[in-house]
Backbone bond lengths (Angstrom), bond angles and torsions (degrees), N, CA, C in turn:
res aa  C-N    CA-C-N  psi(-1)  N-CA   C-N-CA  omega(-1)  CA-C   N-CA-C  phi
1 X - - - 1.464 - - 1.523 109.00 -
2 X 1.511 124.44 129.07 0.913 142.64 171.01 1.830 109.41 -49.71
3 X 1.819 107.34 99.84 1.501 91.00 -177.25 1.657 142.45 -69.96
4 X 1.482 104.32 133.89 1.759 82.22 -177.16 1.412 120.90 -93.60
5 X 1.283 126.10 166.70 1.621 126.43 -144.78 2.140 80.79 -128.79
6 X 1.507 101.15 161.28 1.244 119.51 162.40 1.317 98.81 -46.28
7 X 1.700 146.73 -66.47 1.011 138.06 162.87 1.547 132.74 -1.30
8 X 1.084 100.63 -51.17 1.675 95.03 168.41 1.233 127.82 -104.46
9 X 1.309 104.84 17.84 1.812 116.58 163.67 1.712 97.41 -78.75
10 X 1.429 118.78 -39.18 2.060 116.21 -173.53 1.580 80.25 -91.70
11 X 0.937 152.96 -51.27 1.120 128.88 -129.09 1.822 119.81 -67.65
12 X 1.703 126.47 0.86 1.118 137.09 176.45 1.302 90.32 -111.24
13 X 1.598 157.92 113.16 0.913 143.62 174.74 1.864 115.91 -72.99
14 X 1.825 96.33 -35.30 1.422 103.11 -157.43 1.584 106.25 -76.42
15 X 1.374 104.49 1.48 1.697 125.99 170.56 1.503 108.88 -49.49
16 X 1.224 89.52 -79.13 1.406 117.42 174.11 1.764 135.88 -90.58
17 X 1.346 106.53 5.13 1.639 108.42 166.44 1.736 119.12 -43.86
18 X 1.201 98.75 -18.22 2.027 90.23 -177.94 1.069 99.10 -74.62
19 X 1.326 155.62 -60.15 1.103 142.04 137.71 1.181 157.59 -32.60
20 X 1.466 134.95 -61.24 1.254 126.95 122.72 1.326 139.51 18.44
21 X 1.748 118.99 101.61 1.813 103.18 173.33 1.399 113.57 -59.77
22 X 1.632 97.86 147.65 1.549 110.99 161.03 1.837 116.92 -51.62
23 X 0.940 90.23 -0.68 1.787 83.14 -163.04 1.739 106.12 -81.97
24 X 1.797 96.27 -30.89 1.669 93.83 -179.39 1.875 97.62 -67.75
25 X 1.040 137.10 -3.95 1.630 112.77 155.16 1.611 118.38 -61.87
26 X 1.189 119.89 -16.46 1.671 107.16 179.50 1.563 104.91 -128.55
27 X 1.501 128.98 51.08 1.072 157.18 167.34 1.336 116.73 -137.21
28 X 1.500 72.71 106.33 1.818 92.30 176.19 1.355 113.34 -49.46
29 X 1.699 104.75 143.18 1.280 118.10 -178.80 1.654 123.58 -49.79
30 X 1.565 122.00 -26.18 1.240 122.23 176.62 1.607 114.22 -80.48
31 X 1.502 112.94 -18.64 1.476 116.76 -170.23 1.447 98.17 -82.98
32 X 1.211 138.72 -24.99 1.808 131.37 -163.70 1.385 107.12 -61.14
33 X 1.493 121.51 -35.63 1.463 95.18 -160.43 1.978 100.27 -84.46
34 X 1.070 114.83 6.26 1.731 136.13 151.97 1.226 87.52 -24.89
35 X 1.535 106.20 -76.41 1.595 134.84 -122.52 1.305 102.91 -101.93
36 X 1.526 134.68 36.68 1.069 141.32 177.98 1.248 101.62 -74.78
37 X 1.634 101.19 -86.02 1.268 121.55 -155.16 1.674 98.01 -59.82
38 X 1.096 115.01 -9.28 2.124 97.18 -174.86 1.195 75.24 -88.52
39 X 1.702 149.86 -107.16 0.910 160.98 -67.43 1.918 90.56 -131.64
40 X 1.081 137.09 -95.37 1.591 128.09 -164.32 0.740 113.83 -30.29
41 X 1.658 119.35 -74.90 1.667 135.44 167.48 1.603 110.57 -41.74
42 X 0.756 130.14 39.81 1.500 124.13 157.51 1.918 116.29 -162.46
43 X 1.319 105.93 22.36 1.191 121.33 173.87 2.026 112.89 -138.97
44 X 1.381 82.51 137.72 1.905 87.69 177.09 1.283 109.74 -118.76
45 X 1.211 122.51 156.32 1.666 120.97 171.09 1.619 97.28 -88.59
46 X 1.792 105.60 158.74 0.927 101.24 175.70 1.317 84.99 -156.94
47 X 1.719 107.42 177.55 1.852 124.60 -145.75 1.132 130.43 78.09
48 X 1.020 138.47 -177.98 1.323 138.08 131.16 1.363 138.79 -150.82
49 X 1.785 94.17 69.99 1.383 118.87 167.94 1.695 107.28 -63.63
50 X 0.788 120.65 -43.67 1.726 118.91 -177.03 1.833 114.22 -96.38
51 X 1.817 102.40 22.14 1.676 96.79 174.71 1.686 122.28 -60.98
52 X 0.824 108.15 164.12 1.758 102.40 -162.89 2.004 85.58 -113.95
53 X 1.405 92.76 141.56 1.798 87.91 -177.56 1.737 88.65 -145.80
54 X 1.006 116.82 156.22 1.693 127.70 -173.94 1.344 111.98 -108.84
55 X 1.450 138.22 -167.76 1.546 124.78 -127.67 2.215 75.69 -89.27
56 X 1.207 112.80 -35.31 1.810 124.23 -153.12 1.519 82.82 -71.48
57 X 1.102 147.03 -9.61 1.406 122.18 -150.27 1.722 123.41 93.11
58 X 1.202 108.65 -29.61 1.340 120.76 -175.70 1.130 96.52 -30.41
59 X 1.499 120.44 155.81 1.748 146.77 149.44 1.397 96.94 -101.26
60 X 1.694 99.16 119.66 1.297 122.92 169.88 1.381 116.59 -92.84
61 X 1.282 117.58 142.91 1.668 117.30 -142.54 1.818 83.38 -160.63
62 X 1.198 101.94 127.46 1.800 108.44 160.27 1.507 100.50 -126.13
63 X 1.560 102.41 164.04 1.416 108.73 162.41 1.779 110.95 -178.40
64 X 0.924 121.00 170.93 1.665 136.45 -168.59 1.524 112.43 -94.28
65 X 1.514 112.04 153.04 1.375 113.58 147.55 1.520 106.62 -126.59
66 X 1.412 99.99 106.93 1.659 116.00 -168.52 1.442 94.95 -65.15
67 X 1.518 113.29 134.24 1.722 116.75 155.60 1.107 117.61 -134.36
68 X 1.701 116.09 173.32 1.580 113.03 -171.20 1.343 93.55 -151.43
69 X 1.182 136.04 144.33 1.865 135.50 135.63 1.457 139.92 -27.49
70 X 1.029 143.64 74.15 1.357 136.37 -161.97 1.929 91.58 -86.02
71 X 1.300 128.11 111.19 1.508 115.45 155.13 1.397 114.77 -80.88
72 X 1.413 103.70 139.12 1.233 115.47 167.59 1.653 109.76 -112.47
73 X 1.684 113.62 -178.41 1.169 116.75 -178.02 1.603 93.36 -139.24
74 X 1.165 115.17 142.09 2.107 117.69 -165.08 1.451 84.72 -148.11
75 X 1.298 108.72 135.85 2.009 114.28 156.04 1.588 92.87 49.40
76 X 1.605 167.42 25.91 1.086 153.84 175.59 1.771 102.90 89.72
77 X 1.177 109.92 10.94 1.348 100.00 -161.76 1.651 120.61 -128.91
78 X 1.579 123.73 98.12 1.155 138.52 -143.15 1.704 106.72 -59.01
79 X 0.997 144.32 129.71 1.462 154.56 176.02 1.449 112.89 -134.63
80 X 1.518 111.41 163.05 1.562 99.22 179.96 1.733 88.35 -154.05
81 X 1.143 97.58 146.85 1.450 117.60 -176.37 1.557 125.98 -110.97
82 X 0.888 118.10 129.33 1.500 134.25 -177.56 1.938 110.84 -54.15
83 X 1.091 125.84 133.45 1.408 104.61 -177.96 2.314 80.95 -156.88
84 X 1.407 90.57 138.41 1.764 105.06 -173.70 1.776 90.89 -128.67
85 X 1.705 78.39 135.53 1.843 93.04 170.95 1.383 112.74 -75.37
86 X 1.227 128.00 127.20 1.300 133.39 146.95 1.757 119.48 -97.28
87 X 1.587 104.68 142.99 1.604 105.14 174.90 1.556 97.39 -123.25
88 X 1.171 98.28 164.89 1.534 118.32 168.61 1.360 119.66 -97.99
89 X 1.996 96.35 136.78 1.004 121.53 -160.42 1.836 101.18 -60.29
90 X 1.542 96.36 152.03 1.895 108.52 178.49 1.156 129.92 -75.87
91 X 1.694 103.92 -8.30 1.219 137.23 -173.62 1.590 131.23 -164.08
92 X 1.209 108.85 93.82 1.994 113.54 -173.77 1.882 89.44 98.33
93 X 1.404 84.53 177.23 1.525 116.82 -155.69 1.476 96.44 -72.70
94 X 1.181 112.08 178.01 2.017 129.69 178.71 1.520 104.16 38.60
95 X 1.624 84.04 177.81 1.921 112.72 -140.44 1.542 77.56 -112.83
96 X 1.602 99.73 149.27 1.753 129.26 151.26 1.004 125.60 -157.36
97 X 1.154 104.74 -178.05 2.119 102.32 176.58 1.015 126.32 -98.87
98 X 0.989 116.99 168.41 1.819 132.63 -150.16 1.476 89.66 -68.77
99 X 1.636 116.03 132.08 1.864 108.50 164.59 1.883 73.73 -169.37
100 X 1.584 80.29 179.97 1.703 107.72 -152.32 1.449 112.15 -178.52
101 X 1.475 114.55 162.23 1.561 101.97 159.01 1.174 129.87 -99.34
102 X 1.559 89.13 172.36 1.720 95.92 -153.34 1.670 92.94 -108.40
103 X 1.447 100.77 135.54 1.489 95.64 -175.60 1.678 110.67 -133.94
104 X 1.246 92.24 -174.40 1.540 106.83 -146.41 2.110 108.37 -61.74
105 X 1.302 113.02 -19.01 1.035 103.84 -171.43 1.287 110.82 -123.86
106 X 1.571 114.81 58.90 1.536 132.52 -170.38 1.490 116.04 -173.89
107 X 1.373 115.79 149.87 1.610 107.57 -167.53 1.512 90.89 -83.64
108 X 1.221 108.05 -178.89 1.616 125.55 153.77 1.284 134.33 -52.51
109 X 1.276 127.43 -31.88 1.355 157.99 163.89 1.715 95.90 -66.74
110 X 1.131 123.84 -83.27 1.438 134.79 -176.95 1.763 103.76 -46.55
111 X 1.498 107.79 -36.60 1.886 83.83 174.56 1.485 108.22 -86.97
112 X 1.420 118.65 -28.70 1.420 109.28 171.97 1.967 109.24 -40.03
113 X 1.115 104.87 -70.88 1.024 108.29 -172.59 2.101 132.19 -56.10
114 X 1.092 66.34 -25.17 1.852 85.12 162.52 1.102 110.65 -56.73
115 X 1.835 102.12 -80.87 1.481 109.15 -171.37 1.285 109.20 -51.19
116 X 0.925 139.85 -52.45 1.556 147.41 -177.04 1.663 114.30 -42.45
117 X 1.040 117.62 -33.65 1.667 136.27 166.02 1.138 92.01 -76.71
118 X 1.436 131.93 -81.65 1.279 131.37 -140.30 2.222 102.96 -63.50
119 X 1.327 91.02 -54.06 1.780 97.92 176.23 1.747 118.56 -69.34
120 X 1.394 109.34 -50.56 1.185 112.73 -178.59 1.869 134.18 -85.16
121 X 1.856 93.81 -21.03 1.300 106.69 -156.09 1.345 148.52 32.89
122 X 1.684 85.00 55.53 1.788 101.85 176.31 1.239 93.25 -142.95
123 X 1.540 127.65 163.19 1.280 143.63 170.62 1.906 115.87 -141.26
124 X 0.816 87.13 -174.96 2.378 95.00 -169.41 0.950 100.59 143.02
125 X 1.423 111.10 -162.40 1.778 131.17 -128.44 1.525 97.59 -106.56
126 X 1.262 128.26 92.96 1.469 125.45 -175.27 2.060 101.08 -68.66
127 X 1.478 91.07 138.32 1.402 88.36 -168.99 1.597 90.04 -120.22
128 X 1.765 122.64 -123.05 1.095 116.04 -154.80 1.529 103.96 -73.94
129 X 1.835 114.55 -178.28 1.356 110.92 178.49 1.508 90.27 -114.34
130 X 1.449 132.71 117.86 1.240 144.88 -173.73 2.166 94.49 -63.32
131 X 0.843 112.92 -79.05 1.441 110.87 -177.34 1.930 124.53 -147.33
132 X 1.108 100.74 -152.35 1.587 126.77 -174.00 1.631 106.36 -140.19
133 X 1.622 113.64 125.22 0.903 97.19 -174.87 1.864 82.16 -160.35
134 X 1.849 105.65 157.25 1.735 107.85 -166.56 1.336 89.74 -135.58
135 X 1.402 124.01 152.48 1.266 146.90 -123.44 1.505 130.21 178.60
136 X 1.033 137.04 78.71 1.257 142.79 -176.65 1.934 112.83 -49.23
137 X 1.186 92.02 116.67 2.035 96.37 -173.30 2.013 93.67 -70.27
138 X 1.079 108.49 136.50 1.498 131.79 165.27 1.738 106.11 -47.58
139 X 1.693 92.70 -73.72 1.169 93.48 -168.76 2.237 130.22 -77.91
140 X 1.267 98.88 -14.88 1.189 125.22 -170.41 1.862 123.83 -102.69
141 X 1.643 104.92 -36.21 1.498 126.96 178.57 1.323 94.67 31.66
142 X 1.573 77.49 64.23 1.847 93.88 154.78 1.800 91.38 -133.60
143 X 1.187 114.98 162.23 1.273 135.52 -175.17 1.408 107.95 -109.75
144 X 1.563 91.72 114.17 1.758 112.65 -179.38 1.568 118.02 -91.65
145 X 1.168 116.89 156.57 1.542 128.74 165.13 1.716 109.99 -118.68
146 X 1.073 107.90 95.17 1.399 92.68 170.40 1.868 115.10 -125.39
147 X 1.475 92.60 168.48 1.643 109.41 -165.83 1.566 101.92 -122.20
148 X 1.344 100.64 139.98 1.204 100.88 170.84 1.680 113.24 -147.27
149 X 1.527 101.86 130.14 1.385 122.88 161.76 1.639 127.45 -60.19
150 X 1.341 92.10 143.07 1.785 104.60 147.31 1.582 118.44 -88.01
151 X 1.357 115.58 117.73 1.519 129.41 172.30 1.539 116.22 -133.35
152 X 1.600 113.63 118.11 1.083 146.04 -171.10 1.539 120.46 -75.10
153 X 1.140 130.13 57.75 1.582 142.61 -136.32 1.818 87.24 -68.70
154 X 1.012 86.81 141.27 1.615 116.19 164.32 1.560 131.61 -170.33
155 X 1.447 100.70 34.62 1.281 95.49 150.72 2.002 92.52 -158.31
156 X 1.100 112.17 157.35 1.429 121.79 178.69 1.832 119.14 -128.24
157 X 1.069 125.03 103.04 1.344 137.45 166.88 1.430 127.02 -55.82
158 X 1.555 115.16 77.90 1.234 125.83 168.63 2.214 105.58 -17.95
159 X 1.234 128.63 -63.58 1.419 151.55 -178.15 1.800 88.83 -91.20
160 X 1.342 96.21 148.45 1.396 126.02 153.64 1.386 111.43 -179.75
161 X 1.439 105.74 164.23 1.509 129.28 179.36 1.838 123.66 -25.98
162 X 1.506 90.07 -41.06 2.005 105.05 -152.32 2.199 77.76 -131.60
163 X 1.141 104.11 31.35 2.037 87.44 171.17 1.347 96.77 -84.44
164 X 1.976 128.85 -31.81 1.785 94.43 -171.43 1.130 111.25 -76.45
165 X 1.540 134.00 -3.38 1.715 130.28 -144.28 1.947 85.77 -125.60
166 X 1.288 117.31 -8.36 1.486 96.83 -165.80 1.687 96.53 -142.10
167 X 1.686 112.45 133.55 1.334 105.03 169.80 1.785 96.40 -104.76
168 X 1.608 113.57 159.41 1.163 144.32 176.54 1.428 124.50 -113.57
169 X 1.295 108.24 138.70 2.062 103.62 -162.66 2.087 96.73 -150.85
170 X 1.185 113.90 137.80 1.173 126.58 169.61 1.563 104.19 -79.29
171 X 1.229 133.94 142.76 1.404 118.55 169.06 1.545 106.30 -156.40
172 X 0.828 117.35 122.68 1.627 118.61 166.49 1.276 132.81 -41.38
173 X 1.005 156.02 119.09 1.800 153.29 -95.82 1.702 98.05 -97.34
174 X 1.534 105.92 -38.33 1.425 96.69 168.60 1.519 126.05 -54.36
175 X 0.742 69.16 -48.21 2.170 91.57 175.84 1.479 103.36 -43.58
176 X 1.413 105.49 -66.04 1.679 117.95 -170.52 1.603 114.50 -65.25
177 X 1.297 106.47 -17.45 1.583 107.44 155.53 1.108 135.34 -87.33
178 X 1.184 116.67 -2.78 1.368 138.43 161.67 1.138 112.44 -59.59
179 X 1.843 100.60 -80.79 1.498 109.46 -175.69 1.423 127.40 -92.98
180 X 1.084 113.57 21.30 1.837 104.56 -175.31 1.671 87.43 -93.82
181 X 1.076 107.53 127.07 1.861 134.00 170.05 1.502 111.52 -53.94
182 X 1.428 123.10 -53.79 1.231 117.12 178.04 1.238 126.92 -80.46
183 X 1.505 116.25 146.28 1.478 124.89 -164.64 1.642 103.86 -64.34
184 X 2.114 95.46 -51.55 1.386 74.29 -161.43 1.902 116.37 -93.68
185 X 1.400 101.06 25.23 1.868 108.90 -170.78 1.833 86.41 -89.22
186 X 1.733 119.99 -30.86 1.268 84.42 167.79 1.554 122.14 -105.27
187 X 1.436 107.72 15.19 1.663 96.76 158.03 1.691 120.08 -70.41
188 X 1.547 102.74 -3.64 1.530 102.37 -169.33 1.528 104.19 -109.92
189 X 1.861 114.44 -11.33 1.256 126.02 174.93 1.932 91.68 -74.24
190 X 1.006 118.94 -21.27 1.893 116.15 -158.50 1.623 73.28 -87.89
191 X 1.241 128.59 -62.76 1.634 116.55 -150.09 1.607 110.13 -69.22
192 X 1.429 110.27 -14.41 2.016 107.43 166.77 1.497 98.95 -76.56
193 X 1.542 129.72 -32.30 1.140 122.81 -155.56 1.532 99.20 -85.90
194 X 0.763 116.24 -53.23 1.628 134.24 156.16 2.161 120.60 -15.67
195 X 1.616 74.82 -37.92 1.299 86.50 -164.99 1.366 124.91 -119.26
196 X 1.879 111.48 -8.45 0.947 116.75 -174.85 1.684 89.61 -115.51
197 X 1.313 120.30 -47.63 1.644 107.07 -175.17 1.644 101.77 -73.53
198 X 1.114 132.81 18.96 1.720 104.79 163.32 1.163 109.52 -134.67
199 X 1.654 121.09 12.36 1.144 116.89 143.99 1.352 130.87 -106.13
200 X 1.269 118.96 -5.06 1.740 130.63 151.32 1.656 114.50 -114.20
201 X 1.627 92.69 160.96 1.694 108.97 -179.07 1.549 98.03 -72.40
202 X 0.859 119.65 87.44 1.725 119.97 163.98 1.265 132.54 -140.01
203 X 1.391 112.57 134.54 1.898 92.21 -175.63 1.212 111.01 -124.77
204 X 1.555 99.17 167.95 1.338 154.10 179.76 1.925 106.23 -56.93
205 X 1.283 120.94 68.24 1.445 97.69 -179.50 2.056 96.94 -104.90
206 X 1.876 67.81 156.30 1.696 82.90 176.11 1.253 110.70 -107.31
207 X 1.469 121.65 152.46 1.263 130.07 -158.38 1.688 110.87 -82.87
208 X 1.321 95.59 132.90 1.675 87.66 -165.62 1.515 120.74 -68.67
């Protein structure tokens, strides 16, 4: 899959003008991706007048399992390790990944990447979509559909939207099976693991 970049989260403006400063109208088109980190990264959407729901009623919901490379060095001998962002939940105990809804005037790709800024404050190259998976909301008992991506973090936002309400932690995959709360965020943590350790040399460390 052709990766998508923070770039094409601004790149429709009239997407996102409810949010959005007025100011990127008199900023030249080469200066915006400048103007990320002041201006995206420090704003969230909120409501959900524009929630996206499917023919059942479903609440459509995307979201990421952010990863990065940690290299290590063992015996003289270079290795690199897998490490996935987890954030903390907005409400009650344990860690998951960034997801949200997906609404009506944005692709799937583009809310992945939203929410993922807006909850996690990191963005990169969204690669495969691990699955589909439905879910009863705790607080709401409404019945969700959500999707979740592979996204390849490479850049990290000192500021974002959800930093006073949400802490963020790197953790090594053992770890993240530990603590991610939802059943099915780690059936979708098994399908990156699934998919990224047996088609690359990378390991699995457990936390000492």
């Amino acid at each position: 899959m052709t990766g998508f970049s923070v770039s094409l989260f601004v790149s429709n403006l009239s997407n996102v003008a409810s949010y959005l400063s007025p100011i990127f109208e008199t900023i030249p088109s080469k200066v915006v991706p400048a103007q990320i980190e002041k201006v995206v990264s420090l704003v969230s959407r909120t409501g959900r007048d524009l929630q996206r729901y499917d023919n059942a009623g479903y609440r459509q919901v995307v979201g990421c399992v952010p990863y990065r490379y940690k290299k290590q060095e063992i015996n003289g001998n270079e290795s690199k390790e897998i490490e996935v962002l987890l954030i903390s939940a907005q409400k009650g105990k344990g860690m998951l990944f960034p997801k949200g809804g997906w609404e009506i005037d944005e692709s799937m790709e583009e809310a992945a990447l939203r929410e993922t800024i807006e909850e996690a404050g990191v963005t990169g190259e969204l690669e495969e979509k691990l699955g589909k998976w439905q879910y009863k909301s705790k607080r709401h008992s409404m019945i969700h559909q959500g999707y979740m991506f592979v996204l390849l973090v490479n850049q990290e936002f000192e500021r974002w939207p959800e930093a006073e309400i949400r802490q963020r932690k790197w953790v090594g995959l053992d770890e993240a099976r530990e603590v991610c709360q939802n059943w099915w965020m780690r059936e979708a943590l098994e399908a990156f693991i699934n998919l990224k350790c047996h088609t690359e040399e990378v390991e699995i460390v457990s936390p000492m």
